[in-house]
N, C-alpha and C positions, 0 to 999 in steps of 0.2 A: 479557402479551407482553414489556413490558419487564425487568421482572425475569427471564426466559428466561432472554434475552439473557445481561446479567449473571452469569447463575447459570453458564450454559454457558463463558464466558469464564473465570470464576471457575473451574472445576473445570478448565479447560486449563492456566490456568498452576497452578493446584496440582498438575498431572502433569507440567508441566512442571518446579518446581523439586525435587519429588519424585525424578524420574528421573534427577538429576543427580545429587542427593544418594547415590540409589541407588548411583551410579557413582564418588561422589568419590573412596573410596579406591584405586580403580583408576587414576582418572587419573596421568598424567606430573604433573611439578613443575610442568613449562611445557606450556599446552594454547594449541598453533595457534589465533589468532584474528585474525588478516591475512592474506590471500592478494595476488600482485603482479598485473597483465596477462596473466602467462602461468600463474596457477592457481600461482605457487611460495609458499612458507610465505612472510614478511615480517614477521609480528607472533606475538607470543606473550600472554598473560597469566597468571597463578598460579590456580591448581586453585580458590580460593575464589570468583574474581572469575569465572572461566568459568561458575561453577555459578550464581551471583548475579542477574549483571549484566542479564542478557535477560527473566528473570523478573521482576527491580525495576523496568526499563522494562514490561515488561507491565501491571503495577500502576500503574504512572503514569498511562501511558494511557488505560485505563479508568477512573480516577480524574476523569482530561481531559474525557472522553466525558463523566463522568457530569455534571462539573458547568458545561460549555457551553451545555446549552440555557435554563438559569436566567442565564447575564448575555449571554441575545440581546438585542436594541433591538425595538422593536413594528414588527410587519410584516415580520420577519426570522425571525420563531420558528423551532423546527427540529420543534415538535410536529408541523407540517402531514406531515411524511415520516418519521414518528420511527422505524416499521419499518426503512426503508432506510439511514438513520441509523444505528442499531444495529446493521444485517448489516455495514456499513461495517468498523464498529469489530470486530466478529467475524471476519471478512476478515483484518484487519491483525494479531488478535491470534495466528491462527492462523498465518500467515505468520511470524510473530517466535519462534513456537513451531516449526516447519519448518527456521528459518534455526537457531534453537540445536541442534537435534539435529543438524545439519551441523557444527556447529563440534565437539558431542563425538564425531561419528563419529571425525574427522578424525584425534584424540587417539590413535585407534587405530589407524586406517587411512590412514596420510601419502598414498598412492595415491589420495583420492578424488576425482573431478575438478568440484571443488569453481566454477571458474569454472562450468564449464556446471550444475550443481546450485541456486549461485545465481540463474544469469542466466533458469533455467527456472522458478523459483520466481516470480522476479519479471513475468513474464510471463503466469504463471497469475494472481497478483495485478492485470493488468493488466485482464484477458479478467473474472475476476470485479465487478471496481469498473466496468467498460465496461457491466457486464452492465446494471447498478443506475442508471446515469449519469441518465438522462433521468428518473427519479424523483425527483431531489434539487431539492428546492422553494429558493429565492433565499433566501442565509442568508450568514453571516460566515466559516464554518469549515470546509464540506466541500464539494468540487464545481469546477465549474472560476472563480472569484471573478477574473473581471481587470473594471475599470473599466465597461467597456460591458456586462458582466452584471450587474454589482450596479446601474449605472443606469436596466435596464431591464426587467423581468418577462417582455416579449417575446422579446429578444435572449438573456437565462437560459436560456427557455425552449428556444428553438429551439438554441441552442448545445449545452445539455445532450445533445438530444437526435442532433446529428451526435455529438458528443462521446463517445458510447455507441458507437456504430458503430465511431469509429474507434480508440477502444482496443481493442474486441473485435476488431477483425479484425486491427492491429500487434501487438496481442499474440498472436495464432495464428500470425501469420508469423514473429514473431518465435523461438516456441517453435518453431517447426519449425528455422527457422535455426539456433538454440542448438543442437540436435543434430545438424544435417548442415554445417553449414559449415569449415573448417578450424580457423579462428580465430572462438571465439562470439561475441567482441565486436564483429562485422564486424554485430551484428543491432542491435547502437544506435542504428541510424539510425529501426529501423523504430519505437522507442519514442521516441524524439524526433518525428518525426512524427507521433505517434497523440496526442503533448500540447499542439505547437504548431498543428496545424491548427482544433481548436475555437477557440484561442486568437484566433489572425488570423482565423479564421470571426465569433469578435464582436466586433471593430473593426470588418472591412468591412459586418457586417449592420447595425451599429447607425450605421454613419454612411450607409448609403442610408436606411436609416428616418428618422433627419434628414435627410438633402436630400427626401427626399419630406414631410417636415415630419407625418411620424406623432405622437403623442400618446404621449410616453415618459414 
C-alpha cells in the first residue's frame, strides 16, 4: 500500500512537470503567478521558474512525507494510521498539481477567475483532509497538534474527531459561498472557523478532564 501511494504521487508530478514542459514554448516571457483580492495579475515569474517551481515543491514534500515517520519519538509513530497518512500527502500533492495548471491556464487566458478557482480548490482540500481527520493517531506532524492534544490521547482523540466534522461541513459552505457570493473572500470566515473550533474544543475539553482530575 505504501509504495501505491508513492508510486501514484510519483507519476502526478511526473505529468505535472511534463505538461508544462509540454507547453513551455508556448508560454509568454512573463507567466501570471500572483493574483491581488480582487483576482487582478500582481506577480509574474519567467517561463522556467513557472514550469519548475511547483513540481520541485512537489518533490520536496513527498520527500518530507517519506522521511517523517522514521525521526517520530515512541508512542508517536505515524505507523499506527499510516493509510491516512499517506491519502494526506496525496491530498496535497494533488491540490499543488490543481493549483499549477491554474497558474499555466492563466498564461493564456488573463480572464480566468482565478480568486474563486483558488479559493474552491482550497475548500475541496478542506472537505477531503475533514474527511480523514478523526483517523489520525497522536503524532508530531499532521492533524490538528496544539498542546492539549499532544498531552492527551483522550483530548487527540475526541478533538480529531469534531475536528472532521467541522472542516467538512466549512468547507462545503464555504465552496458554496466561493461561487454564489459577490466577493469569494467574504467565505474566510467560514475556514477560519472550521480550524479554530477543534482548536478551542481541546483547551476547554482537556481542562474539564483536569478539573475532574481524569488520568491524562
Amino acid at each position: 500500500m505504501k509504495k501505491r501511494y508513492f508510486l501514484i504521487c510519483g507519476l502526478i508530478i511526473l505529468a505535472t512537470l511534463v505538461a508544462g514542459l509540454l507547453i513551455y514554448p508556448h508560454l509568454p516571457e512573463r507567466v501570471p503567478s500572483h493574483w491581488d483580492i480582487h483576482g487582478k495579475i500582481n506577480g509574474y515569474e519567467s517561463r522556467l521558474a513557472a514550469v519548475l517551481i511547483v513540481p520541485a515543491m512537489m518533490v520536496l514534500l513527498v520527500l518530507a512525507f517519506a522521511a517523517l515517520p522514521a525521526l517520530s519519538p515512541r508512542h508517536f509513530e505515524i505507523d499506527t494510521f499510516q493509510s491516512t497518512y499517506l491519502y494526506l500527502m496525496l491530498v496535497i500533492i494533488v491540490t499543488l498539481a490543481y493549483f499549477h495548471g491554474l497558474m499555466l491556464w492563466a498564461a493564456f487566458s488573463p480572464t480566468v477567475p482565478m480568486t474563486r478557482a483558488i479559493l474552491g480548490g482550497i475548500c475541496v482540500l478542506w472537505i477531503l483532509m475533514g474527511n480523514v481527520l478523526g483517523r489520525v493517531r497522536r503524532n508530531f506532524y499532521v492533524g490538528i497538534r496544539t498542546p492539549w492534544t499532544l498531552a492527551s490521547e483522550q483530548v487527540w482523540y475526541a478533538t480529531h474527531r469534531l475536528g472532521g466534522r467541522a472542516f467538512v461541513w466549512t468547507g462545503l459552505l464555504g465552496l458554496v459561498l466561493t461561487f454564489v457570493l459577490p466577493n469569494p473572500l467574504m467565505m474566510f470566515p467560514c475556514l477560519i472557523a472550521g480550524a479554530l473550533i477543534p482548536v478551542v474544543y481541546s483547551f476547554v475539553y482537556y481542562k474539564r478532564l483536569e478539573r475532574e482530575g481524569a488520568n491524562l
